[in-house]
N, C-alpha and C positions, 0 to 999 in steps of 0.2 A: 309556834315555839312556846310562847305564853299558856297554851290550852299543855301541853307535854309536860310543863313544871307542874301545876294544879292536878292535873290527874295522877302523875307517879306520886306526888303528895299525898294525896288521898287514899289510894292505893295501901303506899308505904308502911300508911301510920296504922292500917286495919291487921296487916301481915305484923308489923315489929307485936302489938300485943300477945300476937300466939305462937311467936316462930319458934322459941324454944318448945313448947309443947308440942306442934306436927314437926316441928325440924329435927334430921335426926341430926344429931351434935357434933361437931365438925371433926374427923375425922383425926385421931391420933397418926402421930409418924411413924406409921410402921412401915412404910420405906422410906428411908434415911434420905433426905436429896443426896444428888451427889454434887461434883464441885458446881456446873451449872446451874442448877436449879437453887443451889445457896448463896450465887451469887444473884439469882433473878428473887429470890426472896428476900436475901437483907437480914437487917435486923428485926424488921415488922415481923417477917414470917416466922423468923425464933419467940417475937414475943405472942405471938397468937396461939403457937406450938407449947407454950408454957402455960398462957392458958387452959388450956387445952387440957392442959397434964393434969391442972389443978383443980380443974371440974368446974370453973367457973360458969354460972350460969347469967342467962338473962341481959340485959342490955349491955353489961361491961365486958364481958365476953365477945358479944356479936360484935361491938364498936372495935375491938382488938382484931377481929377476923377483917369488917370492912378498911381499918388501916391496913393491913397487909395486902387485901385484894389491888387497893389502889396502889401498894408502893410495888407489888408485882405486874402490875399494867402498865405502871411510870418504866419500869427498866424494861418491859418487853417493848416499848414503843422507842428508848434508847439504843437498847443492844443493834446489833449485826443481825442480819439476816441468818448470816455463818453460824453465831450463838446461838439462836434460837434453831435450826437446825440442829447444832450438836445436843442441844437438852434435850430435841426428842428423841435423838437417837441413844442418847445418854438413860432415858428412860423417866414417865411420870410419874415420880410420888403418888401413891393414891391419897397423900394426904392432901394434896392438892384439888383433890374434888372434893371434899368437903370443906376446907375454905371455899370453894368458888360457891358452895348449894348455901352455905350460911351467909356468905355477903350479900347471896342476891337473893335471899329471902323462898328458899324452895328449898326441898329436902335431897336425901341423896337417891331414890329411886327415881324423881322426878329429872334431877341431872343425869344421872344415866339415862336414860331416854332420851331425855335432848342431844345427848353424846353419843346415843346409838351403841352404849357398852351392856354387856350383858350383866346383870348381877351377879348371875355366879361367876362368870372372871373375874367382876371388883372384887368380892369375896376371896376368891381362891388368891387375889394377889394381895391382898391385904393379913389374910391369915398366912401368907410365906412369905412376906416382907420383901416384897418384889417389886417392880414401878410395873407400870402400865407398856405392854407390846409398843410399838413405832405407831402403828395402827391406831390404835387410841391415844394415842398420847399427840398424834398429829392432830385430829378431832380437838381436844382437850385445846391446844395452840391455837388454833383454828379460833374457839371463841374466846380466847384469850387477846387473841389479835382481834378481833374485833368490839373487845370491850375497850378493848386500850385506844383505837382509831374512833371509836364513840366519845372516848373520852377527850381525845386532841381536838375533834372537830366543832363539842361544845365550847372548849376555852376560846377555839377561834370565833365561837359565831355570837358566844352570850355575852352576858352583863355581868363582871368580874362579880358586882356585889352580889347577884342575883346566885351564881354559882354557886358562892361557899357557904349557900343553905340549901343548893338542892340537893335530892335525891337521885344521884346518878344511878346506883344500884338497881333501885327501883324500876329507875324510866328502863335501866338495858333489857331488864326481865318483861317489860312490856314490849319494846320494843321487837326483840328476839321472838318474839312470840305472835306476836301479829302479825296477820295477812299482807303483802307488800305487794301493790299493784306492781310494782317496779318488776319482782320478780315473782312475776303471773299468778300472781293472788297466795302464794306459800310463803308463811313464815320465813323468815331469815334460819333459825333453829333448822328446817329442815332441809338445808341447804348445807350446811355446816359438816354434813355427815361425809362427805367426800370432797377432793381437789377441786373436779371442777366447779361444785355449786359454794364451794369459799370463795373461789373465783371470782362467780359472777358477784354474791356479795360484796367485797371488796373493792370491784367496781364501781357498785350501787354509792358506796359510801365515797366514794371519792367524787362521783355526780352530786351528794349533798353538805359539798362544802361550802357552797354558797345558801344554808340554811338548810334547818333541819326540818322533818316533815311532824305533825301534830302523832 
């Protein structure tokens, strides 16, 4: 646990120096949530959305995008099952993949790939103000839900004081990303791309509630 905070640390603080430079800039709302997704966004999501508008750049910006990532994880880990089913079939904002690429410090071709979406859909849905198909928007959920059961399982397992300086963003993007003997040596990320390898992650994580692995 202790070696997981130091290294997303370390990580974190090499990525925040450049992310506005490789990161491509979180993504305008050009598809409008609709009542779901503005209830799973709040008011963070409006005030990231404003930044947004206004071009801000550089630390104030990104800190706006990571309040929002976290208040959109807090009510996906609240809501209903039922809710989170209706948002995707309600459709995902594409704005919502660029908050997720700018919280977690990666750009937006790199989370398309993770997501397994083509670029030219995000495009084509972005330039007709469209949300994302079922299809990807399940995906999209998918790591959503699993940042937010990352999220629960730290508050259960750490040191309150210890939390409210780490890098949770960080650690998921490590995490997500590495090899899990758990599940035979593939990234969690490549599991993510359909039901049943959400599935088996989902599992995985509910086997590491009694501590989390380095």
């Amino acid at each position: 646990m202790n070696s997981t905070y130091s290294g997303a640390h370390s990580v974190r603080r090499r990525q925040s120096e450049t992310q506005r430079g490789g990161l491509a800039e979180t993504a305008s709302p050009s598809s409008a949530p609709g009542s779901h997704w503005a209830h799973l966004l709040g008011s963070a999501g409006n005030q990231a959305r404003r930044a947004g508008a206004a071009g801000q750049v550089g630390a104030r910006a990104h800190k706006a995008d990571v309040d929002s990532f976290r208040a959109l994880i807090s009510r996906i880990s609240e809501s209903e099952p039922v809710r989170l089913y209706d948002a995707v079939e309600e459709g995902v904002p594409t704005a919502i993949l660029g908050l997720m690429a700018s919280a977690l410090c990666t750009n937006t071709t790199a989370m398309l790939s993770l997501l397994n979406i083509s670029e030219t859909t995000f495009r084509r849905k972005e330039e007709a103000k469209e949300p994302f198909p079922d299809a990807a928007g399940y995906r999209v959920m998918g790591l959503l839900r699993v940042a937010s059961t990352l999220r629960r399982l730290l508050k259960e397992s750490g040191d309150p004081k210890q939390l409210e300086n780490f890098d949770f963003e960080g650690w998921v993007s490590e995490w997500i990303a590495q090899p899990q003997p758990e599940l035979g040596g593939r990234p969690a990320a490549e599991l993510l791309r359909n039901p049943e390898g959400q599935r088996v992650v989902e599992q995985l994580l509910e086997r590491m509630r009694g501590g989390l692995p380095a």
